[in-house]
N, CA and C atoms as an extended XYZ file, in Angstrom:
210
Properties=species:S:1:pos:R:3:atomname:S:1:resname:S:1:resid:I:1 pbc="F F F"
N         0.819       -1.195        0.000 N   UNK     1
C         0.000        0.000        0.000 CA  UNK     1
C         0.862        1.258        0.000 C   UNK     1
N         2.014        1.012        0.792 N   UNK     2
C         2.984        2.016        0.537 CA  UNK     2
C         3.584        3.288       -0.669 C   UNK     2
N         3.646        1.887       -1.668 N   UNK     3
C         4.264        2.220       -3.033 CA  UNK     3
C         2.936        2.644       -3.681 C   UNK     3
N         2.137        2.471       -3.697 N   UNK     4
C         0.709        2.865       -4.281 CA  UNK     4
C         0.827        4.214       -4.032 C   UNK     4
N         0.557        4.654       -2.519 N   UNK     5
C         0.865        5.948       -2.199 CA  UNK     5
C         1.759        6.640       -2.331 C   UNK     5
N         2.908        6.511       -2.894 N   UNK     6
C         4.162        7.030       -3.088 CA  UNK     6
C         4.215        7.230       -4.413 C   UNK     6
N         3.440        6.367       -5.294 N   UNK     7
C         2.962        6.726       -6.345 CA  UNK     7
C         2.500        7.928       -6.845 C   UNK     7
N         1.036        7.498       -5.794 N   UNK     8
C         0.116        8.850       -5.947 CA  UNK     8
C         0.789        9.986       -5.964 C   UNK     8
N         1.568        9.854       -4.627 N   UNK     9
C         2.169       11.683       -5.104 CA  UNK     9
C         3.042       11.986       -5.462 C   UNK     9
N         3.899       11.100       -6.262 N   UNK    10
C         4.724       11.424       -7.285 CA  UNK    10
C         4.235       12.137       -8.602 C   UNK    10
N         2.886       11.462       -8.731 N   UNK    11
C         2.170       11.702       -9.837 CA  UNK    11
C         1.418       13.384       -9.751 C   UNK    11
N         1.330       13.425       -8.561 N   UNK    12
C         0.427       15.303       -8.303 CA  UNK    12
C         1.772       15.922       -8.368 C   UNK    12
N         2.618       15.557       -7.715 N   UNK    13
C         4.001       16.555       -8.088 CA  UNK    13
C         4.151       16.456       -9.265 C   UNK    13
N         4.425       15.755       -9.737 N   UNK    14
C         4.790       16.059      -11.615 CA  UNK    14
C         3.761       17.098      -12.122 C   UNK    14
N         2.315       16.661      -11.746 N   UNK    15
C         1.470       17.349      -12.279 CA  UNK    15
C         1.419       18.838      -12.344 C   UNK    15
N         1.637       19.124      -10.898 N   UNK    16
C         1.408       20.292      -10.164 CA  UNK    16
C         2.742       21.320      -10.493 C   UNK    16
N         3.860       20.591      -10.898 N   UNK    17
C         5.383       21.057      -11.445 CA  UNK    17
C         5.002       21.367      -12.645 C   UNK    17
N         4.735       20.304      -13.553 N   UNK    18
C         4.548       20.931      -15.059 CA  UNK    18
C         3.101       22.153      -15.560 C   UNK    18
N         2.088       21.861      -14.360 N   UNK    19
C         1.370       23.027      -14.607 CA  UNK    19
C         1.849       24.231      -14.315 C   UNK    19
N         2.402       24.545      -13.461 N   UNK    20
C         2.851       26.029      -12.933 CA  UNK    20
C         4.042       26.258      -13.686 C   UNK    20
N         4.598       25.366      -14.278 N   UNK    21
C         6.373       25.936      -14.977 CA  UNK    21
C         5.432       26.113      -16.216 C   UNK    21
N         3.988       25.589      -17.008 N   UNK    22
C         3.499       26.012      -18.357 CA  UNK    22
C         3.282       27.396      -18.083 C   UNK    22
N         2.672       27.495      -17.198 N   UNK    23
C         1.475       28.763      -16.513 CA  UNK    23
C         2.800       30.235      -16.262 C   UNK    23
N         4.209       29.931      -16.056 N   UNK    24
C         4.960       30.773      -15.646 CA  UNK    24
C         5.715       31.225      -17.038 C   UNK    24
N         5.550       29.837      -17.950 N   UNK    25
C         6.595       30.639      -19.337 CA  UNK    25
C         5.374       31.226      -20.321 C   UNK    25
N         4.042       31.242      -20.350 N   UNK    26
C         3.335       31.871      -20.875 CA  UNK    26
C         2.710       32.997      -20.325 C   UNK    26
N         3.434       33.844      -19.281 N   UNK    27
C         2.706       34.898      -18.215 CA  UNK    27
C         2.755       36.238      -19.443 C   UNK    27
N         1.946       37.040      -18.761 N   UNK    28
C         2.026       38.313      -19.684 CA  UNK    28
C         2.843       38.986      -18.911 C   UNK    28
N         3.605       38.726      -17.474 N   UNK    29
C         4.523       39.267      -17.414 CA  UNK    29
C         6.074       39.613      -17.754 C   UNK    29
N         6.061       39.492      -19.092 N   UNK    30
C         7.607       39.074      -19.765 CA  UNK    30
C         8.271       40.527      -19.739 C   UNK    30
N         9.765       40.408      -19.545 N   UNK    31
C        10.090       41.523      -19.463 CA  UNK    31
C        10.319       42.086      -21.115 C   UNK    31
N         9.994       43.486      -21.509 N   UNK    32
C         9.895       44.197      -22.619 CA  UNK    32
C        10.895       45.590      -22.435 C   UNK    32
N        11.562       45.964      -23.740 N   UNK    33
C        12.211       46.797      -23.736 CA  UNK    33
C        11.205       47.900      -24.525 C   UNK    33
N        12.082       49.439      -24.352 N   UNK    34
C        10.978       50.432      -25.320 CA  UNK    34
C        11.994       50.742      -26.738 C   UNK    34
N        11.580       51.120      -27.706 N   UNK    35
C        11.464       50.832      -28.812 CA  UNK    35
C        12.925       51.678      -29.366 C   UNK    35
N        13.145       52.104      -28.647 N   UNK    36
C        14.747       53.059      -28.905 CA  UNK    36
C        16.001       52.438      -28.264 C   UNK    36
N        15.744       50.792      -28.086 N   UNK    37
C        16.879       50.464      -27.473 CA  UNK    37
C        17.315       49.407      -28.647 C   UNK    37
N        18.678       50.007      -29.102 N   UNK    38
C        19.234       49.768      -29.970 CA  UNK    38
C        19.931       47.605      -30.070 C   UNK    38
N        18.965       47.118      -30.276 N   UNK    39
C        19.740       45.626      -29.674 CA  UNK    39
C        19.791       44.785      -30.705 C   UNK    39
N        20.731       45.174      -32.299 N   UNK    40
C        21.260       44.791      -33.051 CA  UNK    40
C        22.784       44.375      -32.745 C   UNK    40
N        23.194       42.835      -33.138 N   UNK    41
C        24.565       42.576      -32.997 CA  UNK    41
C        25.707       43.358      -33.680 C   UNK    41
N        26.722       43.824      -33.080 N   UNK    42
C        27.374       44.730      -33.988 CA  UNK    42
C        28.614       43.358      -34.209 C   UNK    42
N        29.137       43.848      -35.926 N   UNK    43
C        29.491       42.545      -37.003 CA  UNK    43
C        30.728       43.009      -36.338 C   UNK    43
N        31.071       41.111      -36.019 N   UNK    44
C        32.336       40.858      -35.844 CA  UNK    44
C        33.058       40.347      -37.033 C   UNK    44
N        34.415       40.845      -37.400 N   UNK    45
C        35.062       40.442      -38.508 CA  UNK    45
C        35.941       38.961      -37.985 C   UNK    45
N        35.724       38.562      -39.199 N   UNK    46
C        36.554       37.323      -38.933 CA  UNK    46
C        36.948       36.652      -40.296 C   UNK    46
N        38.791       36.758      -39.761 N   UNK    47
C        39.848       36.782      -40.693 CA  UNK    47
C        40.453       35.172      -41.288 C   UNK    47
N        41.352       35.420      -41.844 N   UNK    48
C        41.868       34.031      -42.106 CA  UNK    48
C        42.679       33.465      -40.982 C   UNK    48
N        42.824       34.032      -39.609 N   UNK    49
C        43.110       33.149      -38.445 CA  UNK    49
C        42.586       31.963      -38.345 C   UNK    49
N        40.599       31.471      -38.679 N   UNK    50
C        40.594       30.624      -37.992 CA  UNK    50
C        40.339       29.506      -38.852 C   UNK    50
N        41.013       29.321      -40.774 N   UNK    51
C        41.504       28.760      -41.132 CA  UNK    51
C        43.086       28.470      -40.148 C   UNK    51
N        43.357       29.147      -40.075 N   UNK    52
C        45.395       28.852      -39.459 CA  UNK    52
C        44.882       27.830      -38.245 C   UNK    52
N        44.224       28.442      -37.574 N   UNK    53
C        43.635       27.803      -36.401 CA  UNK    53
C        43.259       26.508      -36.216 C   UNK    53
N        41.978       26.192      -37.595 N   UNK    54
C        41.768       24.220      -37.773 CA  UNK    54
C        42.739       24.275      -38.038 C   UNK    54
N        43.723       24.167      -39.069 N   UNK    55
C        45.083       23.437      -39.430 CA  UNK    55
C        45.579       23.143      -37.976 C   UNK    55
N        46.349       24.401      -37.200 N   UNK    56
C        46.853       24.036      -35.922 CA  UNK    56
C        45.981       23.147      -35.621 C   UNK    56
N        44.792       22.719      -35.227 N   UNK    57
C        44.517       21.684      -34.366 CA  UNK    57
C        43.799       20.665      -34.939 C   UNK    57
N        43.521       20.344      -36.471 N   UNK    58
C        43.711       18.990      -36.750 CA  UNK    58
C        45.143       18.630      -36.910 C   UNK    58
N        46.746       19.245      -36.675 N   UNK    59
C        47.801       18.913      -36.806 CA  UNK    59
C        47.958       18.102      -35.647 C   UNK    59
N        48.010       18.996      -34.394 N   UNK    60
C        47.956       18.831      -32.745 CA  UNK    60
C        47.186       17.479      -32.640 C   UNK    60
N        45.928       17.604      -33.203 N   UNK    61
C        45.156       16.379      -33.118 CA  UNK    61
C        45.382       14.715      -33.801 C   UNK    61
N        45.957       14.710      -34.758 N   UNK    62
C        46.560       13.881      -35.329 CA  UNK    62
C        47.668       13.441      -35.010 C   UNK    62
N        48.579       14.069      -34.210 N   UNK    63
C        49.666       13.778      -33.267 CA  UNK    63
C        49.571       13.022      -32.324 C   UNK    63
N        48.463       13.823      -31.653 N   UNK    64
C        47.567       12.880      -30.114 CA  UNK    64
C        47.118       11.816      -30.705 C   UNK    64
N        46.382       11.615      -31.332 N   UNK    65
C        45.815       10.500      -31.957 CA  UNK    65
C        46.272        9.103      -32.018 C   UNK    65
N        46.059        8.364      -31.265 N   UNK    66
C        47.074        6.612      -30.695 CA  UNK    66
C        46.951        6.277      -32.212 C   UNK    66
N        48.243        5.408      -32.510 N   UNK    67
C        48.336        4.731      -33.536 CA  UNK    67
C        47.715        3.207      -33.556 C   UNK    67
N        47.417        2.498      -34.878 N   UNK    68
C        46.442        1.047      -34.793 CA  UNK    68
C        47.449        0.369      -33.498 C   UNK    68
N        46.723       -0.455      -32.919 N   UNK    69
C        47.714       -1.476      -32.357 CA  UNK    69
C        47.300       -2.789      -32.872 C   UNK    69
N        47.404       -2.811      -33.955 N   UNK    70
C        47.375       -4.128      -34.503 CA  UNK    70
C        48.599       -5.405      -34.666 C   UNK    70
C-alpha cells in the first residue's frame, strides 16, 4: 500500500510542477524593452586566423591520436 501511495504523489508533483512551470513561461509578465533600445549585434570580422587555427589543431590532433595497435 505504501508504493501505491508514493505513487500517488509522485504523480500530483509532476502534475502540479509541469502546470505552474506552463502557466509561468506563458505569463504576460515578460520583461519588454521600449522601442529606442538599440539591440542589433554589432558585425564581428573574422579573418583568415581561424583557417590557421583548424590546421593548428587537426595537426595537434593527429599527433595525439594513438596509432592502430594491430
Amino acid at each position: 500500500m505504501k508504493t501505491k501511495n508514493t505513487l500517488y504523489t509522485l504523480c500530483l508533483f509532476l502534475m502540479l510542477t509541469i502546470g505552474f512551470s506552463s502557466l509561468a513561461a506563458t505569463s504576460n509578465n515578460q520583461i519588454t524593452f521600449p522601442d529606442d533600445v538599440d539591440d542589433e549585434a554589432p558585425v564581428a570580422p573574422i579573418d583568415g586566423f581561424v583557417v590557421v587555427g583548424i590546421a593548428v589543431g587537426a595537426i595537434l590532433g593527429s599527433r595525439k591520436h594513438p596509432k592502430n595497435k594491430m
